[in-house]
PDB file of N, CA, C and O in Angstrom, chain B, residues numbered from 101:
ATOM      1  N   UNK B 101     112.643  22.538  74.799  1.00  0.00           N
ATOM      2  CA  UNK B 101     111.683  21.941  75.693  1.00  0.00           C
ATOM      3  C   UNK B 101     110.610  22.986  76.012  1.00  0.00           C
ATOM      4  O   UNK B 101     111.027  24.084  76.380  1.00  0.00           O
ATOM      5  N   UNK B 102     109.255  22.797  75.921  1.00  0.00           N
ATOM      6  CA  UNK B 102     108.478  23.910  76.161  1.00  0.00           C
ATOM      7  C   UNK B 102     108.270  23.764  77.356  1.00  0.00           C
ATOM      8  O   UNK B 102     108.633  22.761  77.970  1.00  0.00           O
ATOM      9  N   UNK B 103     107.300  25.300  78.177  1.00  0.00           N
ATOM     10  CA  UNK B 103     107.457  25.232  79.464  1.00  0.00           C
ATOM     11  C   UNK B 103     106.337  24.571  79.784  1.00  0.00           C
ATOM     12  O   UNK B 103     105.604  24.030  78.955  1.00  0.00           O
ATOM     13  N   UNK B 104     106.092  24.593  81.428  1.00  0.00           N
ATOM     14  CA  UNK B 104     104.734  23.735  81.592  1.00  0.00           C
ATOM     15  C   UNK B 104     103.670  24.802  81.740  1.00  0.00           C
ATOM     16  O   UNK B 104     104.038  25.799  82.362  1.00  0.00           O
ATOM     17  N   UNK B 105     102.977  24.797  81.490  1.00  0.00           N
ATOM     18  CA  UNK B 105     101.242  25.530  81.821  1.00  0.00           C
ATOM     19  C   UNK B 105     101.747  26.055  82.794  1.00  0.00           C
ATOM     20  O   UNK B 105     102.675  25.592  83.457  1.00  0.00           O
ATOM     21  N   UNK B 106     101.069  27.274  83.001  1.00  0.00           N
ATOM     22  CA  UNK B 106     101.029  27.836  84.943  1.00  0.00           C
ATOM     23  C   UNK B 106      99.806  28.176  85.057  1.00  0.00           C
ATOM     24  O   UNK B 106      99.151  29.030  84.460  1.00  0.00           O
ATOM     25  N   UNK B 107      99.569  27.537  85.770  1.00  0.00           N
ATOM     26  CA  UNK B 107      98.487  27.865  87.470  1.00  0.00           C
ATOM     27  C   UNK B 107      98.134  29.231  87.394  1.00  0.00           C
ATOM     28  O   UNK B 107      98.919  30.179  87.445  1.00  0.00           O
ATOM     29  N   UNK B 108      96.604  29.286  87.238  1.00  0.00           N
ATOM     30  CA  UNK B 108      95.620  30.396  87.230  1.00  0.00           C
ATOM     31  C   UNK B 108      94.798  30.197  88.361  1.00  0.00           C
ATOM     32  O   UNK B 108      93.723  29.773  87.938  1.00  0.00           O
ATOM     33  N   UNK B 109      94.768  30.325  89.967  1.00  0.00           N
ATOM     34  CA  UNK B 109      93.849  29.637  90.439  1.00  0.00           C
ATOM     35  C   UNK B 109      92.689  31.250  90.528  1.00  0.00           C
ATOM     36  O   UNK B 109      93.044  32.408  90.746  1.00  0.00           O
ATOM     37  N   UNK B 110      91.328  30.727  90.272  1.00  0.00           N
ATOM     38  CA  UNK B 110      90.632  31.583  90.622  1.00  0.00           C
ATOM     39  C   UNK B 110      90.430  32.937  92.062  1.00  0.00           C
ATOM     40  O   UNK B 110      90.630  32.518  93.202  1.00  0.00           O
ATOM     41  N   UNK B 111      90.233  33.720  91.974  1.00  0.00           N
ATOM     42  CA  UNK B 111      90.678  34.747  92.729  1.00  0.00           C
ATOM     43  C   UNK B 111      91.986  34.909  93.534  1.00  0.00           C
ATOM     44  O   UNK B 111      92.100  34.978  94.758  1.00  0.00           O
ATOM     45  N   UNK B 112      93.174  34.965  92.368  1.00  0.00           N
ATOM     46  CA  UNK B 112      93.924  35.358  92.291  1.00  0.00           C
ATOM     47  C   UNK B 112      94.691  36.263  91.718  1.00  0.00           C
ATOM     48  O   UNK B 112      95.334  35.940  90.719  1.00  0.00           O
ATOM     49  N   UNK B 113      94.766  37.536  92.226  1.00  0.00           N
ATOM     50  CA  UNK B 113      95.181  39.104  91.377  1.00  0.00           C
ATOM     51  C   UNK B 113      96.565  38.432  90.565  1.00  0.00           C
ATOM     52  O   UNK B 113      97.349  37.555  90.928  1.00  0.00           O
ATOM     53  N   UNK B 114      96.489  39.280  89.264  1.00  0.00           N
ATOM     54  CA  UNK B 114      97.683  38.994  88.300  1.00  0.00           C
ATOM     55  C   UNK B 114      97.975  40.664  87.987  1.00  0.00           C
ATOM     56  O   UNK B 114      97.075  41.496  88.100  1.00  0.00           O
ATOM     57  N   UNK B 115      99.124  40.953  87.652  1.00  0.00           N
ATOM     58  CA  UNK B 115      99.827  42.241  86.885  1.00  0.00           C
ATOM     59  C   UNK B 115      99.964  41.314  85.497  1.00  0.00           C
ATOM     60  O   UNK B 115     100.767  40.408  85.275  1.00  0.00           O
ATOM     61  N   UNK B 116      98.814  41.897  84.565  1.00  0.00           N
ATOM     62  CA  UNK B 116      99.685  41.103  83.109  1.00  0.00           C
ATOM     63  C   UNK B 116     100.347  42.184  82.427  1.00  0.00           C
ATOM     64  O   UNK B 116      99.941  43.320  82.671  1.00  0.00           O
ATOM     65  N   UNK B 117     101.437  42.008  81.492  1.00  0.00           N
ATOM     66  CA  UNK B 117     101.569  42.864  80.709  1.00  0.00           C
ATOM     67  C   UNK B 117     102.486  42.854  79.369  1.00  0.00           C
ATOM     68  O   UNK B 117     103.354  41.981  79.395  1.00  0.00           O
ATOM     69  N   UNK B 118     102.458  43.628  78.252  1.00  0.00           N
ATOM     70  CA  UNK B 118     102.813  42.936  76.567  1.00  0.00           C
ATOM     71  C   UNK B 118     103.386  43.756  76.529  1.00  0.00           C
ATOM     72  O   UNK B 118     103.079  44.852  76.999  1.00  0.00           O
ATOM     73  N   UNK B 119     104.890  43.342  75.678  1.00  0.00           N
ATOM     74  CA  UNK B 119     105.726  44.667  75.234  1.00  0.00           C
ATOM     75  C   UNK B 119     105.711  44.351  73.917  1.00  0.00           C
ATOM     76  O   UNK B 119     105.462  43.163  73.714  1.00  0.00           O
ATOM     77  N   UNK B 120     105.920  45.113  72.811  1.00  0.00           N
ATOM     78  CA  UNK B 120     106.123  44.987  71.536  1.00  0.00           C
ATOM     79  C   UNK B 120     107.255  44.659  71.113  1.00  0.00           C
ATOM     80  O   UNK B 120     108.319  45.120  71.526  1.00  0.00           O
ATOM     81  N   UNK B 121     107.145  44.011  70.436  1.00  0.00           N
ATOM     82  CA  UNK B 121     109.143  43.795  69.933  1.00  0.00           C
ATOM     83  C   UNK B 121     109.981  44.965  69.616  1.00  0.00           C
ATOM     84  O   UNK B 121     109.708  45.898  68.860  1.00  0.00           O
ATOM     85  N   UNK B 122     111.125  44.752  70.369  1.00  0.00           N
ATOM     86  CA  UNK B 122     112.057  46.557  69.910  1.00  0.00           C
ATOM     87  C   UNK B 122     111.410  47.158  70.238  1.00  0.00           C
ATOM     88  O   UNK B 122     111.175  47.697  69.157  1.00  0.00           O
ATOM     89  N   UNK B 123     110.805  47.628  70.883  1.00  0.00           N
ATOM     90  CA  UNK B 123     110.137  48.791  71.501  1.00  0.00           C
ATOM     91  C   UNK B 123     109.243  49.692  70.389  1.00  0.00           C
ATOM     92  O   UNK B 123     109.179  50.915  70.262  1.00  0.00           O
ATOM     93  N   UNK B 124     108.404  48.330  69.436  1.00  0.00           N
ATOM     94  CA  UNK B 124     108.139  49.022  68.375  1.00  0.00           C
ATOM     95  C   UNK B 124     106.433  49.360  68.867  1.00  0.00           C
ATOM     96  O   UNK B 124     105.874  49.038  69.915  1.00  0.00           O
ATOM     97  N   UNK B 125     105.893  50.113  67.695  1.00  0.00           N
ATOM     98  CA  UNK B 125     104.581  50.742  68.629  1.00  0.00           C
ATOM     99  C   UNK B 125     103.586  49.762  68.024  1.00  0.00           C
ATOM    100  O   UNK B 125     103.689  49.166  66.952  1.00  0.00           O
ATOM    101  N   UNK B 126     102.531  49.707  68.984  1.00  0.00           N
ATOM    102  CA  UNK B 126     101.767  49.148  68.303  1.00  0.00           C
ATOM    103  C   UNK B 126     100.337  49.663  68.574  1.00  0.00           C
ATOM    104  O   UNK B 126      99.331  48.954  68.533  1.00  0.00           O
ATOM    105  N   UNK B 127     100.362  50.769  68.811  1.00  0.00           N
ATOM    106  CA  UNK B 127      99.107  51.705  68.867  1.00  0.00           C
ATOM    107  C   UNK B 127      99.549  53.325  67.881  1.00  0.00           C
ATOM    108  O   UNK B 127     100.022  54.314  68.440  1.00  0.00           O
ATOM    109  N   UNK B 128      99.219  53.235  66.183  1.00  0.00           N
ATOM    110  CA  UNK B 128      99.862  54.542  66.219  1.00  0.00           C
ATOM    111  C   UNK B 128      98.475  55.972  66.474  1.00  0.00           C
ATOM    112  O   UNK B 128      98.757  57.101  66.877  1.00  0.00           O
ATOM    113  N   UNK B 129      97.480  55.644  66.222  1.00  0.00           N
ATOM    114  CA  UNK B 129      96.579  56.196  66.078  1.00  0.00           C
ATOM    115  C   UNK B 129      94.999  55.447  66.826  1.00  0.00           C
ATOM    116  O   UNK B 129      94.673  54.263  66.916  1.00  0.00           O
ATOM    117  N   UNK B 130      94.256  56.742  67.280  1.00  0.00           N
ATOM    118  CA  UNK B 130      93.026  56.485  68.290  1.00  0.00           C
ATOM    119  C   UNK B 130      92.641  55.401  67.544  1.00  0.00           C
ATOM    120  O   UNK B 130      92.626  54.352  68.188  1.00  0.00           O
ATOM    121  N   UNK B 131      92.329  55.321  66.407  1.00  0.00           N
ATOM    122  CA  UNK B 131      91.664  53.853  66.333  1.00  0.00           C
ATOM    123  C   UNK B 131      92.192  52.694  66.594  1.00  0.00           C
ATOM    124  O   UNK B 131      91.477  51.744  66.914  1.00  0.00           O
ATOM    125  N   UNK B 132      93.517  52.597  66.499  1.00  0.00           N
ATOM    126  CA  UNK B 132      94.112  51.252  66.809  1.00  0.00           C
ATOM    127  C   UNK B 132      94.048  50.697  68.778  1.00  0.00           C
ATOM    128  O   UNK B 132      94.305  49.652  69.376  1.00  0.00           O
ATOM    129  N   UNK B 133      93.457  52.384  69.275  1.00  0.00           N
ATOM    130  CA  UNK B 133      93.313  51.700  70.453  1.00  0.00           C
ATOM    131  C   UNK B 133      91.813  51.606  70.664  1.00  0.00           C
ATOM    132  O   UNK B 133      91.621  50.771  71.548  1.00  0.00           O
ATOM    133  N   UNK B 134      90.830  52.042  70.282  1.00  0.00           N
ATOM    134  CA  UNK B 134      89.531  51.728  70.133  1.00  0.00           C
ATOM    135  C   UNK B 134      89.126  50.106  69.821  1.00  0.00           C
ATOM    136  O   UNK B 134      88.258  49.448  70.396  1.00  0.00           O
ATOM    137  N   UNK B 135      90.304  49.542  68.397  1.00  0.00           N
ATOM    138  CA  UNK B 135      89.497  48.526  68.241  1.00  0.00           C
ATOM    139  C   UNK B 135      90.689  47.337  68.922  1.00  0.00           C
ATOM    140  O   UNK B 135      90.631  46.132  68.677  1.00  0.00           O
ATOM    141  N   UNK B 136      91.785  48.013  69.843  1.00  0.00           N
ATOM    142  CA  UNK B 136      92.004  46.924  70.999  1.00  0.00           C
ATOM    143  C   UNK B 136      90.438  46.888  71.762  1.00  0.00           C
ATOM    144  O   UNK B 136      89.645  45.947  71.712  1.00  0.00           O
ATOM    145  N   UNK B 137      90.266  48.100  72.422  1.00  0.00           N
ATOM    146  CA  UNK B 137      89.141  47.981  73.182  1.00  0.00           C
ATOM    147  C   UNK B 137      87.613  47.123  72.805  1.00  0.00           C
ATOM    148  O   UNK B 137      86.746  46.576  73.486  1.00  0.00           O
ATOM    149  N   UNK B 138      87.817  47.329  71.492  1.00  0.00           N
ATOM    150  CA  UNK B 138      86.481  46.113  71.295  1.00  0.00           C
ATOM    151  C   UNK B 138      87.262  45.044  71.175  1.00  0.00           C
ATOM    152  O   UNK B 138      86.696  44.186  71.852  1.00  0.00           O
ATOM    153  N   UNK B 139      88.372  44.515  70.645  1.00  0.00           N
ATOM    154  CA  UNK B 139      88.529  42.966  71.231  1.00  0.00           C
ATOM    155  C   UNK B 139      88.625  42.761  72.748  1.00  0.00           C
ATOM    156  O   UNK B 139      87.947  41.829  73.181  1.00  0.00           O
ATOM    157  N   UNK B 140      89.297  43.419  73.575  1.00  0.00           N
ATOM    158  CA  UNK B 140      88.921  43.372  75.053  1.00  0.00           C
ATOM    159  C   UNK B 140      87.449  43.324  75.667  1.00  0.00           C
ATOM    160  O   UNK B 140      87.119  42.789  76.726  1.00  0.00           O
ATOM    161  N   UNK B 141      86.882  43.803  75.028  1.00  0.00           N
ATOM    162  CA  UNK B 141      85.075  43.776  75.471  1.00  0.00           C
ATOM    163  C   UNK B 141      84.389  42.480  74.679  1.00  0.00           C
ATOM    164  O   UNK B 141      83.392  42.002  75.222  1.00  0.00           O
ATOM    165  N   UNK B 142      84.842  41.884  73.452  1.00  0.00           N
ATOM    166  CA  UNK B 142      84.976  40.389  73.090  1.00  0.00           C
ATOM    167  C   UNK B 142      85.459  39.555  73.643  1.00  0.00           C
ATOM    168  O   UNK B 142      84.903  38.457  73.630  1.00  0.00           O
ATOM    169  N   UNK B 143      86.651  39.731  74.331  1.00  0.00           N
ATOM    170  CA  UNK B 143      87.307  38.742  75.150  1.00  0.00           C
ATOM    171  C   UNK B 143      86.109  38.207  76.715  1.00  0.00           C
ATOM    172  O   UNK B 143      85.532  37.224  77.179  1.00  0.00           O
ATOM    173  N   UNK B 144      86.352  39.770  76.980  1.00  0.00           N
ATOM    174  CA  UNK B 144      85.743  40.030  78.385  1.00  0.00           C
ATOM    175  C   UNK B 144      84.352  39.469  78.472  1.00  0.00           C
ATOM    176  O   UNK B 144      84.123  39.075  79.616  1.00  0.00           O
ATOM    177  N   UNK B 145      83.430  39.316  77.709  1.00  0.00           N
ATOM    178  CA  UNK B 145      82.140  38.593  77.416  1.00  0.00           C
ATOM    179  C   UNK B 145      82.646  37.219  77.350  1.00  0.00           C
ATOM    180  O   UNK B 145      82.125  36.714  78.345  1.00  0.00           O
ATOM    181  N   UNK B 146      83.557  36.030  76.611  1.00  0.00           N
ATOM    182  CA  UNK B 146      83.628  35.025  76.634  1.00  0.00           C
ATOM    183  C   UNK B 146      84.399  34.790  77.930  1.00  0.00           C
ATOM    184  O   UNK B 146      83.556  34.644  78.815  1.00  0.00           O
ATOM    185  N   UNK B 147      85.670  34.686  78.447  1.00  0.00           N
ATOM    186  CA  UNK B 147      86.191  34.654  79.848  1.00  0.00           C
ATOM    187  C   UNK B 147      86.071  35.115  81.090  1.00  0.00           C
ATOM    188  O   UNK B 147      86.304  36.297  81.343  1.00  0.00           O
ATOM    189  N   UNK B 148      85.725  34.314  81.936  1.00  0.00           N
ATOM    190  CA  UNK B 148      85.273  34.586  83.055  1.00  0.00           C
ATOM    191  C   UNK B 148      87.039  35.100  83.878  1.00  0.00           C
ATOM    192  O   UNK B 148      87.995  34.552  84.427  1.00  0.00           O
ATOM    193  N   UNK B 149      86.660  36.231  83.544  1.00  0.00           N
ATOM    194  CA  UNK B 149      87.968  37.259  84.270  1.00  0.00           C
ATOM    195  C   UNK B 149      87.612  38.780  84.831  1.00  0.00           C
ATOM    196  O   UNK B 149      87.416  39.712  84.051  1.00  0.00           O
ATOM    197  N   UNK B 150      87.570  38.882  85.863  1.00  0.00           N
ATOM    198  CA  UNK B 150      87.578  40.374  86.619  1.00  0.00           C
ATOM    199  C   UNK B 150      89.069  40.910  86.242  1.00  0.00           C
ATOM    200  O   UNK B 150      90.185  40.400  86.333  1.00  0.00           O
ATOM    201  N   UNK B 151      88.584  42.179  85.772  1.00  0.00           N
ATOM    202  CA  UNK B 151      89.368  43.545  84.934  1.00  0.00           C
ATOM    203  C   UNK B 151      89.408  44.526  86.151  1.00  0.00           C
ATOM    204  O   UNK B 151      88.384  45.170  86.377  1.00  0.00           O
ATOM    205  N   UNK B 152      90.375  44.678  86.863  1.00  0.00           N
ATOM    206  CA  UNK B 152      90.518  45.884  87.900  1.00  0.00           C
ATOM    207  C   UNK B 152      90.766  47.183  87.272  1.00  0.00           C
ATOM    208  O   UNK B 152      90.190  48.222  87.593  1.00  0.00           O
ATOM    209  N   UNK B 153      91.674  47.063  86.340  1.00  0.00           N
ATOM    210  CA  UNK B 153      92.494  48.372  85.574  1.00  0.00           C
ATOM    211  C   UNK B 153      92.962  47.685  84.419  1.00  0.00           C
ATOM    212  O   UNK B 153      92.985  46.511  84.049  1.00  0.00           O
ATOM    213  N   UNK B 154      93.405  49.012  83.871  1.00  0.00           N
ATOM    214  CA  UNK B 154      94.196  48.121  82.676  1.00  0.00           C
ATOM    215  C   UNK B 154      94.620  49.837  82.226  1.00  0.00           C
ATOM    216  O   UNK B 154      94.107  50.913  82.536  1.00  0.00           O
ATOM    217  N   UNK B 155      95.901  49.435  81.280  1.00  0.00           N
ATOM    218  CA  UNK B 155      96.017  50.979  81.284  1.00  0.00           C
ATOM    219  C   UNK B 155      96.570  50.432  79.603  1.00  0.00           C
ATOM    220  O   UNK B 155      96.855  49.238  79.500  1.00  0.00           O
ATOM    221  N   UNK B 156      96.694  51.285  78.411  1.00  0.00           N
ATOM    222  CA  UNK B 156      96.903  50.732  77.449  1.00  0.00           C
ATOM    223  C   UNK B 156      98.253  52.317  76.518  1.00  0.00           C
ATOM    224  O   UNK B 156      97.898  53.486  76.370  1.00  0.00           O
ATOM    225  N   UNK B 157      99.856  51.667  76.039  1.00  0.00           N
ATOM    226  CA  UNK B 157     100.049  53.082  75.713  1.00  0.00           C
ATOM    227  C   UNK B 157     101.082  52.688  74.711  1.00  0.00           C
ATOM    228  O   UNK B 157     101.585  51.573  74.849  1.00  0.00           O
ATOM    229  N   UNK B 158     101.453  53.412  73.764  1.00  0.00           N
ATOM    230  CA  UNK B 158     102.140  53.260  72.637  1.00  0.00           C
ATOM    231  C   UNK B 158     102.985  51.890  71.939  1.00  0.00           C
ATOM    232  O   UNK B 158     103.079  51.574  70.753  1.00  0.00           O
ATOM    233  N   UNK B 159     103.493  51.290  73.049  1.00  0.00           N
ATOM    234  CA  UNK B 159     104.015  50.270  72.848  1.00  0.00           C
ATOM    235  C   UNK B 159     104.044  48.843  73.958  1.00  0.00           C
ATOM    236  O   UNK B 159     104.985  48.091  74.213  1.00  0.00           O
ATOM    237  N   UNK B 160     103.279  48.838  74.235  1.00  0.00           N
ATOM    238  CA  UNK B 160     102.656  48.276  75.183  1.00  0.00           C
ATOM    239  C   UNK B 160     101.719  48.231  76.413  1.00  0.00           C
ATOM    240  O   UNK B 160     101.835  49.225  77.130  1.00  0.00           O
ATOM    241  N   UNK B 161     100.761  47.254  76.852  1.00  0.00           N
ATOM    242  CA  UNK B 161      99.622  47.339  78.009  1.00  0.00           C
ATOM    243  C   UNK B 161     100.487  46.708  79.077  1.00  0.00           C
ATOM    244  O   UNK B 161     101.615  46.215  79.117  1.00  0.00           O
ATOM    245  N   UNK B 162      99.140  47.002  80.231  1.00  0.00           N
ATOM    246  CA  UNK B 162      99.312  46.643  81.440  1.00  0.00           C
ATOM    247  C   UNK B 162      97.552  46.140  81.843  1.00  0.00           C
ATOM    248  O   UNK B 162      96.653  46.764  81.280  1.00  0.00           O
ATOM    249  N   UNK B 163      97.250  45.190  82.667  1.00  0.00           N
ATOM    250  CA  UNK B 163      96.484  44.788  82.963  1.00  0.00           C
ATOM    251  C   UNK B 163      96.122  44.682  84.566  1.00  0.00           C
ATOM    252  O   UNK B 163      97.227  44.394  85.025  1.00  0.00           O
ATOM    253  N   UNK B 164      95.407  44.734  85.453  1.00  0.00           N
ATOM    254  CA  UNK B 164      95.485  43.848  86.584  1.00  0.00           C
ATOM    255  C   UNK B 164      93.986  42.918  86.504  1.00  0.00           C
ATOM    256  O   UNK B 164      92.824  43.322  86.544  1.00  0.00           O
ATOM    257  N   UNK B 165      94.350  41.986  86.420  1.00  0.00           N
ATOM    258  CA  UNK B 165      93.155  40.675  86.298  1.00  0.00           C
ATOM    259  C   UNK B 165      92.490  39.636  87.882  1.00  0.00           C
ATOM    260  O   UNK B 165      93.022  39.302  88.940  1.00  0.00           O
ATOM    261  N   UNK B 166      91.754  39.524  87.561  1.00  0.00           N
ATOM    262  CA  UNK B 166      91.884  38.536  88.807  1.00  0.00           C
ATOM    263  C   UNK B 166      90.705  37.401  87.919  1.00  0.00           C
ATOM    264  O   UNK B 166      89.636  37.862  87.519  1.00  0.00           O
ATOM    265  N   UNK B 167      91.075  35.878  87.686  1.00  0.00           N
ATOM    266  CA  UNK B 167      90.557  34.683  86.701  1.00  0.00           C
ATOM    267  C   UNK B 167      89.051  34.460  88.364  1.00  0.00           C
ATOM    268  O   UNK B 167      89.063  34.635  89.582  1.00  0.00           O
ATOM    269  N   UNK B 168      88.074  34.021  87.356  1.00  0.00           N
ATOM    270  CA  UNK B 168      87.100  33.627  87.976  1.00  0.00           C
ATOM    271  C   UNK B 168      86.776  32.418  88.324  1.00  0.00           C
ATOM    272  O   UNK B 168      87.533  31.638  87.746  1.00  0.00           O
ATOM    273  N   UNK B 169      85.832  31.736  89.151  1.00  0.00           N
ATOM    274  CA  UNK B 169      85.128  30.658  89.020  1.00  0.00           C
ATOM    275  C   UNK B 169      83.741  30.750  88.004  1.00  0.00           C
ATOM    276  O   UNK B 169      82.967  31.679  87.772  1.00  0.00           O
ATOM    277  N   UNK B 170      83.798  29.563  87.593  1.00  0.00           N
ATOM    278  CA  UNK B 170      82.599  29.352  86.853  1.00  0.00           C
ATOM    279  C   UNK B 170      81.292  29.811  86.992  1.00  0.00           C
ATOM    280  O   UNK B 170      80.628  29.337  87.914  1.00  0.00           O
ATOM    281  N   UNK B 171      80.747  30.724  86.184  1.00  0.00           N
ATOM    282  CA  UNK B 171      79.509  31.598  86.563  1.00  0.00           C
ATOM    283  C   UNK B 171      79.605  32.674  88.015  1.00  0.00           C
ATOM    284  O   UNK B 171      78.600  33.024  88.633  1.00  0.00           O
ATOM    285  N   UNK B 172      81.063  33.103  88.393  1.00  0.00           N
ATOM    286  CA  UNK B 172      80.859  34.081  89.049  1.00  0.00           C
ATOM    287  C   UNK B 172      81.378  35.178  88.258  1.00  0.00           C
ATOM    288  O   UNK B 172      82.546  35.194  87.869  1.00  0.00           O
ATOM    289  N   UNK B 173      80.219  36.447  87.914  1.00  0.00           N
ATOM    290  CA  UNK B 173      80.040  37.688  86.705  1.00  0.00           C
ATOM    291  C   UNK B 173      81.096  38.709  87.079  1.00  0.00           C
ATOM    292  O   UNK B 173      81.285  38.866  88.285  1.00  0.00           O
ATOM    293  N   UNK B 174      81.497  39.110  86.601  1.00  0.00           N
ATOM    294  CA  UNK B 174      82.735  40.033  86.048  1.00  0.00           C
ATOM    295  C   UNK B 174      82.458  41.146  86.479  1.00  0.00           C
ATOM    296  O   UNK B 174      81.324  41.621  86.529  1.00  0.00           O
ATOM    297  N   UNK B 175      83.731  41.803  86.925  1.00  0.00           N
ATOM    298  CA  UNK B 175      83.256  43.554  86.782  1.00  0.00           C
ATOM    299  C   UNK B 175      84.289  44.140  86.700  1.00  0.00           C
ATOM    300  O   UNK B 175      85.201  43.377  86.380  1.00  0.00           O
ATOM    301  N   UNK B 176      84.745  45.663  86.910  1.00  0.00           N
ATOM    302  CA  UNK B 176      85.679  45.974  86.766  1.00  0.00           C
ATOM    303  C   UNK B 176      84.910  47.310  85.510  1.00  0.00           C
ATOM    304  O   UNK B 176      83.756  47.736  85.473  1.00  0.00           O
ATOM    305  N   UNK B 177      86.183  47.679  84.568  1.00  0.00           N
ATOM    306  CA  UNK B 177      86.200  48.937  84.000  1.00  0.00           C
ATOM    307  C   UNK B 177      84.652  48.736  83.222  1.00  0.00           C
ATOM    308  O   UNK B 177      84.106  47.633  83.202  1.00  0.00           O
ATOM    309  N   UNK B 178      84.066  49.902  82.620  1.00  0.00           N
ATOM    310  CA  UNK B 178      83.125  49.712  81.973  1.00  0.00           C
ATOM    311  C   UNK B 178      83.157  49.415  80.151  1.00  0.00           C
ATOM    312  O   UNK B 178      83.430  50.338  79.384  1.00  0.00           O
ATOM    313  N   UNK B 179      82.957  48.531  79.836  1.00  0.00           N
ATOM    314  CA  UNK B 179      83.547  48.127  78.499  1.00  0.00           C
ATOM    315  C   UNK B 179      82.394  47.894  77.811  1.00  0.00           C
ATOM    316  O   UNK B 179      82.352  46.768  77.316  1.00  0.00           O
ATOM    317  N   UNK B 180      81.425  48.603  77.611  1.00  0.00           N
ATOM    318  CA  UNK B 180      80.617  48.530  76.738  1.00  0.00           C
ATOM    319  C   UNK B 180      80.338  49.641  76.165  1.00  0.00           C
ATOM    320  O   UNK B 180      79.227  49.892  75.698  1.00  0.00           O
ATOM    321  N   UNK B 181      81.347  50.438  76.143  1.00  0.00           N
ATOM    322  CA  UNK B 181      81.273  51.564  75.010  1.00  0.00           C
ATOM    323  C   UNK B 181      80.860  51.250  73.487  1.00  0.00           C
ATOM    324  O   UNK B 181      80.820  52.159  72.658  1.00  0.00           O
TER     325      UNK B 181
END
């Protein structure tokens, strides 16, 4: 049975965070975390989501998010490196 959707209500802080399977890595080298960081700065341009922190390390991230209302602009870390 799949689960149901959950509830994102706008300005509401979230802790997200991804573990790798087995504790396997999934960052072995600077570039593999560079070009997380440009899909995060892809993401971050299409979804309206405020980025407080985010911390990113060998085998998994951490996030703190807070989901927006419609046309209210984003901020948080600077991601246009």
């Amino acid at each position: 049975m799949p689960r149901r959707p959950r509830l994102c209500p706008a300005g509401t802080c979230f802790h997200v965070i991804n573990r790798a399977v087995a504790r396997l890595t999934l960052f072995e080298k600077q570039e593999d975390y560079e070009a997380f960081e440009r899909v995060l700065k892809l993401a971050h341009e299409r979804v309206p989501l405020r980025i407080y922190a985010y911390c990113v390390m060998p085998n998994h991230w951490h996030f703190v998010v807070q989901p927006q209302t419609k046309g209210e602009k984003g901020s948080g870390p600077d991601l246009s490196k």
